[in-house]
Structures are given as C-alpha cells and as structure tokens.
C-alpha positions in Angstrom: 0.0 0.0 0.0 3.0 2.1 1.0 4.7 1.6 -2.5 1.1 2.8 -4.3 0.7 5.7 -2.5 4.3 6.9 -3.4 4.1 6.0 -7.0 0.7 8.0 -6.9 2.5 10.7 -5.0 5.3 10.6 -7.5 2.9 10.8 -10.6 1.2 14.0 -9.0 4.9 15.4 -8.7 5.8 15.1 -12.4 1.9 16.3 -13.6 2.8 19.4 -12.0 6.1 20.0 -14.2 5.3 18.4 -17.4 2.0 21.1 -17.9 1.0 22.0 -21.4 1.6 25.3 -22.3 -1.6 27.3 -22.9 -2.8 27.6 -26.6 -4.7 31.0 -26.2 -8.0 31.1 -28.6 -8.6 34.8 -30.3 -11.2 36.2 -32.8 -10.0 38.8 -35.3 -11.9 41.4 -33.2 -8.8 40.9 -30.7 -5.6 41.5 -32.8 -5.5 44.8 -32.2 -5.1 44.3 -28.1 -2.2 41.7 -28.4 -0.4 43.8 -31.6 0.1 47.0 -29.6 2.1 47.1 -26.2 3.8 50.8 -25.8 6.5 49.6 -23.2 7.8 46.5 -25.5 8.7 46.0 -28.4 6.6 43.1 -30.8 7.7 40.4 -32.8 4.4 38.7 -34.2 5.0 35.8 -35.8 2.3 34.3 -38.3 2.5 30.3 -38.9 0.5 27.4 -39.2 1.9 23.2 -38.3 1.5 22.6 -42.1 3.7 25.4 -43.4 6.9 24.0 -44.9 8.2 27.7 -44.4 7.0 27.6 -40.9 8.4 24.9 -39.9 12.0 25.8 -41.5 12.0 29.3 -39.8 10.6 28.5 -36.1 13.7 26.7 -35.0 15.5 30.5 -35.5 12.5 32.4 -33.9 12.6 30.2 -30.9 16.2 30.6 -30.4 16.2 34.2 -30.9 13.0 34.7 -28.3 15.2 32.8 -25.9 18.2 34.9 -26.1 15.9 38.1 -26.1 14.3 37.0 -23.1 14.5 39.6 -20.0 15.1 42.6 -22.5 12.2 45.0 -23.6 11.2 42.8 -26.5 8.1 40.1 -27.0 7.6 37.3 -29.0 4.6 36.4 -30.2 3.4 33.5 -32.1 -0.3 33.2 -34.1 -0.9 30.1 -35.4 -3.6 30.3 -38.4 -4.3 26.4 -38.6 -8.0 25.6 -39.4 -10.2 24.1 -36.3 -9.3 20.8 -36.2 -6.1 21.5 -35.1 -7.0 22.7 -31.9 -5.4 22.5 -29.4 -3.5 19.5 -30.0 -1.9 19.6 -33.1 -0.8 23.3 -32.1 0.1 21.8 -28.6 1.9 19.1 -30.2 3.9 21.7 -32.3 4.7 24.5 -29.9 6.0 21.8 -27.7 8.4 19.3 -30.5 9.9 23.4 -31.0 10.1 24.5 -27.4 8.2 27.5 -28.0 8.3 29.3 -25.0 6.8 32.5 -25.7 2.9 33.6 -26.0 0.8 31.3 -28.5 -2.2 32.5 -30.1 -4.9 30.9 -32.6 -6.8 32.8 -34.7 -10.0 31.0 -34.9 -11.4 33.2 -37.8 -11.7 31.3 -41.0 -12.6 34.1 -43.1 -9.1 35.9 -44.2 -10.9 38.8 -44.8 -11.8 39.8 -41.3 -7.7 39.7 -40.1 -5.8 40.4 -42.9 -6.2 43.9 -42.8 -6.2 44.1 -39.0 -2.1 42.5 -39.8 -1.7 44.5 -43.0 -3.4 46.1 -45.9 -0.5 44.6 -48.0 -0.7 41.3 -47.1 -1.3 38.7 -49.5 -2.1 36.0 -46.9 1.1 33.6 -47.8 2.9 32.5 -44.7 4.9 32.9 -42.9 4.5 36.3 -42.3 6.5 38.7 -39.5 5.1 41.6 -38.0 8.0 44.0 -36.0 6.2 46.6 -33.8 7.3 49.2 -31.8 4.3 51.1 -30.7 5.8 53.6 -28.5 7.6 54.9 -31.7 5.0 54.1 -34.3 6.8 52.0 -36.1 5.1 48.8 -37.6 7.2 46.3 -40.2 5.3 44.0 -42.2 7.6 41.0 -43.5 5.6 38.5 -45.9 7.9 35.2 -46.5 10.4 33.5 -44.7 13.1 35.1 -42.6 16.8 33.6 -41.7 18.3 33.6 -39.0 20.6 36.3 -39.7 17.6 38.5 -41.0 15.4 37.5 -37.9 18.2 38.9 -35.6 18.7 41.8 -37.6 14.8 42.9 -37.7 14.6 41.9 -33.8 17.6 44.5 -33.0 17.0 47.1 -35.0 12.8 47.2 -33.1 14.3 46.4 -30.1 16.6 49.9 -30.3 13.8 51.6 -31.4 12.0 50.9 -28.7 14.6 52.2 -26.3 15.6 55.1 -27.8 13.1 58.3 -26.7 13.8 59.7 -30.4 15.7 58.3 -33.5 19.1 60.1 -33.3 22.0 59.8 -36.0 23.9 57.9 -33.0 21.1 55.2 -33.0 21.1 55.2 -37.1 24.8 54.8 -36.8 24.4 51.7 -35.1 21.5 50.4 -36.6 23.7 50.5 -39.9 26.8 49.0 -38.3 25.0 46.3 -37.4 23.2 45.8 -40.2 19.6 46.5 -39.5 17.7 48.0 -42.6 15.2 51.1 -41.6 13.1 51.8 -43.7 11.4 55.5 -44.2 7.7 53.4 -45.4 8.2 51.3 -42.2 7.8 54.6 -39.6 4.0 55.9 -39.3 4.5 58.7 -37.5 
C-alpha cells in the first residue's frame, strides 16, 4: 500500500512539471489588443503546423525569443491552422519546438476579417512577421520567410527603437553598423 501511495505521490509530482503550455484562442476582433504594447517591443509571428516555411523558420524564432528573453522585446506566435487542429496539433507543435513565448490561434476562417487588422498589404502567404514598436509608431510588415541572420537583424533594429526616446544619427549609426535596414515606409508617424 505504501509503495502505491508513493508512485501516486510521484505521478502528481511530475503532472505538475510536465503542464502544457496554454494555446490561447482569439477572434479577429482581438488582434489589435495583443499587436500594440507601448513599453515592448513586438515580434508577431504568423505560422501554421502545415507550413513547410513555418516549420524551417521556427527553429531561428525560438532561439532568438530565448536569447531576447528579460530585454524589452516580445515574441509572439499566431498560429492560423483551421479548427481541427485545436489545441492539439498546435500543442503538439509549440512543444516538438520549445516555444516558450505567448501562443495565439486565430479561430477566424474568413481571411478577410484579419488580414487587414495585420496588414493592408498582405497577400495571406505564410509565414508572415510583424516587428512593432508602438511607443515609436513603427510597424514592419515581413511577408515570407526570414533567416536567421535577418530575424536577428529585424529583432535589433525594433528592439533599439523601442529604447531610444527619439531616432538620433547615434542610433542610425548603429543600426547600420549592425546591419539593421530602416526603412522610411516602415515609420507611421
């Protein structure tokens, strides 16, 4: 009897740590809440579990979120997979990737009431990469897949941007030694 109650005791213990991470179910009606924070910068990610693309790139977001973790930048990830693949197929994925970071799915499957809440200019392919920095107006829009090198880029150059009370030629300076493209059309001032 003793030995049943520890293995139950012991089963309890490991339930606790091996919890799912929460797949969080949004309408189109709530993009705008979780695309605009004004104290952190954004990195939206847009995906789905049958993406070739997807799949290639989310080994580099997922690395990248890790090392960005504690600094004034958040990663979220939107999974546009059709109803039957919630939660588990999306529960599955996020953890065979270790995705640590926010997951979202967009239970809307009529592209027409989200794509413009992402982007007037998207064409709906995926994956798609949204940079934000709401406390400078600044919103990047990146249709296709990114690299790792690119991804790293992108995530610096919103991540100074969102530290940085005004654009200055010091902050440009850097930007461009390191790299990270600004562009003019990306700013809405």
């Amino acid at each position: 009897m003793r030995k049943i109650l520890i293995c139950i005791f012991g089963f309890v213990l490991l339930g606790r740590g091996a919890s799912a991470q929460e797949i969080i179910r949004i309408k189109a009606d709530d993009l705008d809440r979780w695309l605009y924070n004004p104290d952190t910068a954004l990195v939206v990610n847009l995906w789905a579990t049958w993406c070739g693309p997807c799949v290639e790139e989310m080994p580099y977001f997922v690395k990248v979120a890790r090392e960005m973790k504690g600094r004034r930048v958040k990663f979220i990830f939107i999974s546009l997979d059709l109803g039957d693949a919630y939660p588990e197929k999306i529960r599955r994925f996020v953890k065979k990737y270790k995705i640590e970071s926010t997951v979202l799915w967009l239970d809307e499957p009529n592209a027409n009431r989200y794509a413009n809440k992402i982007d007037p200019r998207w064409q709906g392919s995926i994956p798609a990469t949204i940079f934000v920095s709401s406390g400078r107006g600044y919103r990047r829009f990146v249709e296709g897949s990114l690299g790792e090198k690119a991804l790293r880029r992108a995530v610096e150059g919103v991540e100074v941007l969102q530290n940085k009370r005004a654009i200055t030629k010091s902050s440009l300076e850097y930007m461009s030694e390191k790299g990270i493209n600004l562009l003019v059309t990306d700013l809405r001032i």
